[in-house]
C-alpha positions in Angstrom: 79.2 102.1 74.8 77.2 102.8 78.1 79.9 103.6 81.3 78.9 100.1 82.9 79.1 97.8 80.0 82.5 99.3 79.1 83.8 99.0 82.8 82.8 95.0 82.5 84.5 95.4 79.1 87.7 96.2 80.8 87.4 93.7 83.7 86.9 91.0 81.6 90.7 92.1 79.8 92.3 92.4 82.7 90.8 89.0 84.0 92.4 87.1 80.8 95.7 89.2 80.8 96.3 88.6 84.3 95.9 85.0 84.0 98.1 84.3 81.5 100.3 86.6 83.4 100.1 84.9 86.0 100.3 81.2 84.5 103.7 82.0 82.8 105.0 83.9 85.8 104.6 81.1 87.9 106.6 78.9 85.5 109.5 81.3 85.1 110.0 81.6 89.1 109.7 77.9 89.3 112.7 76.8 86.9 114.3 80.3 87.6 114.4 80.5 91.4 113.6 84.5 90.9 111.7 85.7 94.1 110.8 88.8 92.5 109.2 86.4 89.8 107.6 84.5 92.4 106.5 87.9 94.0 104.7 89.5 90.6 103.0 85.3 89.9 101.2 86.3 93.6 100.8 89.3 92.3 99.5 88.5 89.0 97.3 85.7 90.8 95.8 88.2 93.3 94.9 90.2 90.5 92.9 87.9 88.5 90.7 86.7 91.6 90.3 90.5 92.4 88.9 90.7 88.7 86.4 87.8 89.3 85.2 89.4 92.5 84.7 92.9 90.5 82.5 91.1 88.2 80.6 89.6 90.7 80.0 92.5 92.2 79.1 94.3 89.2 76.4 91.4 88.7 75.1 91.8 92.2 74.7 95.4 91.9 72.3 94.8 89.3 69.5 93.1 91.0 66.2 94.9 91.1 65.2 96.8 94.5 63.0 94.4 97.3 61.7 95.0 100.5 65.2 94.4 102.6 67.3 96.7 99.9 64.3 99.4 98.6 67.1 101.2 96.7 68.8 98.2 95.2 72.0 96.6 95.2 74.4 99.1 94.3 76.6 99.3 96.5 77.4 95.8 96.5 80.0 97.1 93.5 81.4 99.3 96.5 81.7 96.4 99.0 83.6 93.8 96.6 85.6 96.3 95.5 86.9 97.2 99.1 87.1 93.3 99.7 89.8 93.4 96.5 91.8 96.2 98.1 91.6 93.6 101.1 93.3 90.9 99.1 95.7 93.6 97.7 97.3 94.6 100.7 97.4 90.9 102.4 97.5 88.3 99.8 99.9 90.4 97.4 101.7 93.3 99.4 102.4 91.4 102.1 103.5 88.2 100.6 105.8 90.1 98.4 107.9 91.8 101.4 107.7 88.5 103.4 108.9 86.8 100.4 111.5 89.2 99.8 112.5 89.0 103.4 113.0 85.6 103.7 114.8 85.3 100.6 117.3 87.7 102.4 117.6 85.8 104.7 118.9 82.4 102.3 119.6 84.3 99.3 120.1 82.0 96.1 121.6 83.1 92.8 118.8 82.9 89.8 119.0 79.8 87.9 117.8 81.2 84.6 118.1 84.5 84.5 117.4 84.6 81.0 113.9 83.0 81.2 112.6 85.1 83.7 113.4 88.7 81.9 111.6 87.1 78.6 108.8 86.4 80.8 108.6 90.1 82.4 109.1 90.9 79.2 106.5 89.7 78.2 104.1 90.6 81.1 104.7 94.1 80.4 103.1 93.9 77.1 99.9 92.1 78.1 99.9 94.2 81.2 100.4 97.3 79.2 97.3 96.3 76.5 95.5 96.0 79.8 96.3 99.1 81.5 95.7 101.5 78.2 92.2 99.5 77.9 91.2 101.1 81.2 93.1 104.5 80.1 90.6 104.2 77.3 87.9 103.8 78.8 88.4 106.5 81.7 89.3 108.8 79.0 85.7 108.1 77.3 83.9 108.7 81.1 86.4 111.4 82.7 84.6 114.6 82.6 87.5 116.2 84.9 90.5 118.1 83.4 93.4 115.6 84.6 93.8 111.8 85.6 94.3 112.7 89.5 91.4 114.4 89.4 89.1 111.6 88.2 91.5 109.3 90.7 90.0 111.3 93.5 86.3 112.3 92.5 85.2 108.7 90.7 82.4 107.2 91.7 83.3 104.3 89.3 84.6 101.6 92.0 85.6 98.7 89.2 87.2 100.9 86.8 89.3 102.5 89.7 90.6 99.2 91.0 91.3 97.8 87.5 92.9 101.2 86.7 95.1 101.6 90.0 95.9 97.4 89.6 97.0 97.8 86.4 99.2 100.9 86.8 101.0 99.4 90.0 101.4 96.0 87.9 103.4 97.8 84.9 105.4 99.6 87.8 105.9 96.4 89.8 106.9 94.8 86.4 109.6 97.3 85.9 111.2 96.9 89.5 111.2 93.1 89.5 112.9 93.4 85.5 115.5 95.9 86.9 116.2 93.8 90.1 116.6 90.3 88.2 119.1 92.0 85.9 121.0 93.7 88.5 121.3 90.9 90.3 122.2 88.7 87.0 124.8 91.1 86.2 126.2 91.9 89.5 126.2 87.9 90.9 124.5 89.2 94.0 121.3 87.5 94.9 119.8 90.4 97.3 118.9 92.3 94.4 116.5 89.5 93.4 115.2 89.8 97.4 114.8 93.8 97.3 112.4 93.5 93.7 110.5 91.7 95.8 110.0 93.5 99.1 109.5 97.0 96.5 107.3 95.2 94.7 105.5 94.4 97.9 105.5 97.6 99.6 104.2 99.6 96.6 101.0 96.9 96.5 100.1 97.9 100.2 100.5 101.8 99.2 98.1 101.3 96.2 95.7 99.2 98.4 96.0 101.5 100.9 95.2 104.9 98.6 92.5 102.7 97.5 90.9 101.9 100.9 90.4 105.3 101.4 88.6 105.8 98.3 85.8 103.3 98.1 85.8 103.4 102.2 84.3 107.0 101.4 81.7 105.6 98.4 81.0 103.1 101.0 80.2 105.3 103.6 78.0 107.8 100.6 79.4 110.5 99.0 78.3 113.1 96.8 78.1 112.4 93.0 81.1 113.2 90.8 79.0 115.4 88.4 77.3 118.8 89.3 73.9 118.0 88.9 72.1 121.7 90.6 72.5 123.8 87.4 70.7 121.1 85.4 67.7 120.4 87.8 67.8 124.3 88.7 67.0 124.7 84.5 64.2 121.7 85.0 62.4 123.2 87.9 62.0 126.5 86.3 60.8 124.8 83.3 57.9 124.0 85.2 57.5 125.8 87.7 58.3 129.4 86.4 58.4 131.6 89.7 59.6 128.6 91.6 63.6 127.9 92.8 65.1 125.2 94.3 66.1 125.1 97.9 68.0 122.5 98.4 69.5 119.3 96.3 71.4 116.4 98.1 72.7 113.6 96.0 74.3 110.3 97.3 75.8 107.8 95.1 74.1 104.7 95.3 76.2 102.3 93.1 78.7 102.5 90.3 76.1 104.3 87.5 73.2 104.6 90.4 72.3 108.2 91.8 69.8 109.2 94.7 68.5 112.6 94.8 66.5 114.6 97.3 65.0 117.9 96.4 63.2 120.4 98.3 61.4 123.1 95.7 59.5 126.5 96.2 56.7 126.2 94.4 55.2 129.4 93.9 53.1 130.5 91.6 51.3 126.6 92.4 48.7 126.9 94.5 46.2 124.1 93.5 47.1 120.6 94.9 46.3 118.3 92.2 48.2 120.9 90.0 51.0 120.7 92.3 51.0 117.0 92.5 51.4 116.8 88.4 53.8 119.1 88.2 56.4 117.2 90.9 55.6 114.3 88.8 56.6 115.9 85.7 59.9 117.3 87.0 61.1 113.8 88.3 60.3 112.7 85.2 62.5 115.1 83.2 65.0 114.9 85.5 65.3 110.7 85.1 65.1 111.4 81.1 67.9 113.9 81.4 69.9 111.7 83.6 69.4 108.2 83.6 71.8 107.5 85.8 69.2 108.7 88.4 67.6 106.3 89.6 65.3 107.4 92.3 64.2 111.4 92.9 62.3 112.7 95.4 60.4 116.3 95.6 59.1 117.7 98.5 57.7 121.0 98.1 57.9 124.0 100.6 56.3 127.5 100.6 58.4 129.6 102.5 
C-alpha cells in the first residue's frame, strides 16, 4: 500500500467512525442532559467535517502542475489541514469549555446516566478501531525510532491530524466517562460541567501543538528522510571525480519532494556530455525516489 492511498485509507475510517460517533452521541446527550456528552457529539461532529476537509485536500493536492501553480498543488494538503486545526480549536475546544461553563453556571443532574456511559462506551471502541488504524499505518511509514519523533519530523499533514484527532478523542472519551460517573455516583452535577471544560481545553492544546506543525510545512520545511547520502552515491555513479556541493530539499506536499542540487563536475569537460549526464542523474534520482517530483542540477567548476 503506497503512503498516500493508505493515509486516504485511514481518513475515510475515521470519517465513518466519527459519524456514527457522533450520531449516537448526540442522542445520548439529548435524552440524558450530559454536557460532557453534548461536549464529545461537537466533538465527534467537528471531527467528521475535519475528515471531509482532509480528503478534499488530499484530492486537490493531486491536480497536475499549470502555469499559476508550476509545482502543483501540494500543499493544498497543508492548507486544509491547518484550516481543520482551525475548526479544532474554535468549533470543538471552545464550545466544550463554554459549554462546560455555562452548565456551571445552571448545573442539572443527568437524566439517564445509564444511557450515556453505554454510549461512551461504545464510542471508545469505534474510536479505538480508528485510532490503531492510523497507529497502523504510521507504523508501516515511520522510519524514526519512536512515535514523538515521527509526531515532530512528519511531513504527512492528513495522517498527523487523523492521528493527533483520534488520540485526543479516546482521551476525551475517558474524561467525559469518568466525569458522568462521578457525577452519577456522587449526585453532584459539576462533575458533568468539568468533563466538559477538560474535554474542551485538551482539544485547544492538541489544535494548538498541531498549528505549529503544519504552520511550519506550510511555511516549507526540509524533508523527513535524509536524502544526501543517497544522491551523493548517484552523482558519483556518474560522474566519478565529481562531488556534490550542495542539496536543498523542500517538501512540497504530503508525498511531493523538491530538490535543488549544485554538483562539481569534474572530470566533464564536453558540454553535450555534461548535459546527458545531469539528465541521467535526475533521472536516477526520480527512479530511486519517486516521491521526488521535480530535481534540478546546476553544475559548477570550482
Amino acid at each position: 500500500m503506497s503512503a498516500g492511498g493508505g493515509s486516504t485509507k485511514v481518513i475515510v475510517i475515521a470519517l465513518l467512525a466519527n459519524l456514527g460517533i457522533a450520531i449516537a452521541k448526540f442522542f445520548g446527550a439529548f435524552f440524558s442532559g450530559s454536557s460532557a456528552l453534548l461536549a464529545e457529539a461537537i466533538h465527534s461532529m467537528v471531527d467528521t467535517t475535519n475528515q471531509v476537509l482532509l480528503l478534499v485536500g488530499s484530492r486537490a493536492s493531486k491536480k497536475p502542475p499549470d502555469e499559476n501553480h508550476p509545482l502543483g498543488y501540494g500543499r493544498e494538503s497543508f492548507f486544509w489541514s491547518f484550516v481543520v486545526t482551525v475548526l479544532l480549536f474554535s468549533l470543538g475546544g471552545l464550545f466544550a469549555i463554554y459549554e462546560g461553563v455555562h452548565k456551571l453556571s445552571s448545573p442539572e443532574p443527568i437524566s439517564k446516566p445509564v444511557l450515556a456511559l453505554s454510549i461512551l462506551g461504545i464510542s471508545i471502541l469505534l474510536e479505538g478501531f480508528s485510532f490503531f488504524a492510523a497507529l497502523r499505518e504510521i507504523r508501516l511509514v515511520n522510519r524514526f525510532d519512536n512515535l514523538w519523533t515521527w509526531f515532530r519530523r512528519t511531513t504527512s499533514a492528513g495522517l498527523l491530524v487523523i492521528f493527533t484527532e483520534d488520540a485526543g478523542a479516546l482521551v476525551g472519551l475517558v474524561i467525559a466517562t469518568a466525569c458522568v460517573t462521578l457525577s452519577w455516583t456522587t449526585g453532584n452535577p459539576a462533575w458533568d460541567a468539568y468533563g466538559s471544560i477538560m474535554v474542551g481545553g485538551l482539544l485547544v492544546i492538541l489544535a494548538g501543538f498541531l498549528a505549529v506543525e503544519i504552520k511550519s510545512l506550510i511555511v516549507g520545511e526540509a524533508p523527513s528522510r535524509n536524502y544526501r547520502p543517497g544522491v551523493e552515491s548517484i552523482v558519483k555513479e556518474f560522474i566519478p571525480q565529481g562531488r556534490l556541493i550542495k542539496l536543498v530539499a523542500i517538501q512540497t506536499g504530503d508525498h511531493e519532494v523538491m530538490m535543488s542540487l549544485i554538483i562539481s563536475p569534474i572530470g566533464v569537460d564536453d558540454v553535450g556530455q555534461l548535459v546527458g549526464t545531469i539528465n541521467a542523474i535526475e533521472a536516477r534520482i526520480q527512479s530511486r525516489y519517486p516521491e521526488i517530483k521535480w530535481s534540478f542540477v546546476e553544475p559548477d567548476y570550482e
